[in-house]
C-alpha positions as CSV (number, residue, x, y, z in Angstrom):
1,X,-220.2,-9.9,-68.7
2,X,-217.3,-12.0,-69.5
3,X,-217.6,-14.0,-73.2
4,X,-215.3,-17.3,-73.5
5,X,-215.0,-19.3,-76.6
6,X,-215.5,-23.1,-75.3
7,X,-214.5,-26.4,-77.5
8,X,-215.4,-30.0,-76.1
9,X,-212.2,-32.4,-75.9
10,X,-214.6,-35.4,-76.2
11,X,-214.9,-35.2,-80.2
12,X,-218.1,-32.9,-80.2
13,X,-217.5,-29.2,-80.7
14,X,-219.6,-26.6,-79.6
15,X,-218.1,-24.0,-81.2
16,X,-220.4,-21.5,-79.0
17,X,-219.4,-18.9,-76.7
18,X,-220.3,-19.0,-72.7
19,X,-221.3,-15.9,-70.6
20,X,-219.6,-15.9,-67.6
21,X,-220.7,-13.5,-64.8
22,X,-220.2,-12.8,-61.0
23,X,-223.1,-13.0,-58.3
24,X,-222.5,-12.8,-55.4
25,X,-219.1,-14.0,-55.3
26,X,-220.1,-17.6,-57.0
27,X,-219.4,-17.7,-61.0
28,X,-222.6,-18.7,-63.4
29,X,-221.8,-20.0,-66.7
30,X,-224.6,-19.6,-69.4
31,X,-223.9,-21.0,-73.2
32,X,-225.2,-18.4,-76.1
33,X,-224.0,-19.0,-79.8
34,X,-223.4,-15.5,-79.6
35,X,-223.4,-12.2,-77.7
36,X,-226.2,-10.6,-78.3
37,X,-225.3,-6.8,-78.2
38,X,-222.9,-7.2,-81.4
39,X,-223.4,-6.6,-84.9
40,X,-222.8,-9.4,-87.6
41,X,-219.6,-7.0,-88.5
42,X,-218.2,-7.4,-84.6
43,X,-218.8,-11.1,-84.9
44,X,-216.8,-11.5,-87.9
45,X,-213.5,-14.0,-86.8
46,X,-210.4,-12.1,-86.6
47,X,-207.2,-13.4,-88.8
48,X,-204.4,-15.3,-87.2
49,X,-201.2,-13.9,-86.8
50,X,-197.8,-14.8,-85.3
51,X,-195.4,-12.5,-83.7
52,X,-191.7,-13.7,-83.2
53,X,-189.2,-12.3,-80.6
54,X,-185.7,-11.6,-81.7
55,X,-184.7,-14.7,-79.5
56,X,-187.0,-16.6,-81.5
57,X,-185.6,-15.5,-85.0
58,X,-181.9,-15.7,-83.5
59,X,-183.1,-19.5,-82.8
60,X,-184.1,-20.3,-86.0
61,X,-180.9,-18.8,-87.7
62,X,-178.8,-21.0,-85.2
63,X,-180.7,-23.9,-86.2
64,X,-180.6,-23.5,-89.4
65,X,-176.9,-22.6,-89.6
66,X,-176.9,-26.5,-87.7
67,X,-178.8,-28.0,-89.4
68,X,-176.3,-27.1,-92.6
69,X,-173.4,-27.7,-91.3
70,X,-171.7,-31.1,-92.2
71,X,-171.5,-33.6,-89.7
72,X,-167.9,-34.5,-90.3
73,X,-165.2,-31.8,-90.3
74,X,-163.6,-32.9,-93.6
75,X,-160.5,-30.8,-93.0
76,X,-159.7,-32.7,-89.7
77,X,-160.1,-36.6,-91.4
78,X,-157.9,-35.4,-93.8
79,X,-155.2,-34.0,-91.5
80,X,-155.1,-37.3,-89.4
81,X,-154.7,-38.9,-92.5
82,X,-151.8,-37.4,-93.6
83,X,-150.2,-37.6,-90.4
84,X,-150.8,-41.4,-90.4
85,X,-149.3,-41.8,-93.5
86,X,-146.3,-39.9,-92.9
87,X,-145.9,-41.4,-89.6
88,X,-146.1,-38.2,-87.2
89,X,-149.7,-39.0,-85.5
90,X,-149.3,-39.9,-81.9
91,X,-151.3,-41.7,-79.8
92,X,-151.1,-41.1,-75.5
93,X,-152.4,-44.4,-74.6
94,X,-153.1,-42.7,-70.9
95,X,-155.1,-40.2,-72.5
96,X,-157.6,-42.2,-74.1
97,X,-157.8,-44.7,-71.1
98,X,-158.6,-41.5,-68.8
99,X,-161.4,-40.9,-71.3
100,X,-162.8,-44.5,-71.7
101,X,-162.8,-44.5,-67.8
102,X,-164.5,-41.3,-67.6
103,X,-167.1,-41.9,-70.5
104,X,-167.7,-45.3,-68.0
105,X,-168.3,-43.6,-64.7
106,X,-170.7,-40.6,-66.3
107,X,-173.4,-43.7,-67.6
108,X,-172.8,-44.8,-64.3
């Protein structure tokens, strides 16, 4: 005999458990609010518990380590700026028309 724990999505919640069991090949499905060949001790509800993989953990440190980082690499803005001011930035105008094109063709 097969037990199943079986919840209602329409609002109402059984809570019971269903016997499920074989004859002849067909499946027959009979609603108990408990099995009857277990002590009150067995029917006790077990405690939840989680279990994470060591991709899962390596996840959450990535995404934390993300989620810290700073948006804006400070130490970048402030080496365009300097090379602004003193005049030495250059710009290739082809370069950033090749990219406009691009960045048009990808969203199609």
């Amino acid at each position: 005999m097969i037990y199943i724990m079986s919840n209602e999505i329409d609002g109402v919640n059984s809570g019971g458990l269903s016997k499920i069991a074989d004859v002849g090949g067909n499946r027959r499905v009979s609603t108990d609010s408990a099995p009857t060949n277990q002590s009150n001790a067995d029917q006790a509800q077990p405690s939840d518990t989680v279990a994470l993989t060591d991709n899962a953990r390596l996840l959450a440190r990535i995404e934390a380590a993300v989620a810290d980082a700073p948006d804006v690499d400070s130490a970048r803005v402030e080496a365009v700026k300097a090379a602004i001011q003193d005049g030495s930035y250059q710009v290739d105008d082809r370069q950033i028309a090749d990219k406009i094109l691009r960045s048009d063709v990808e969203r199609g």
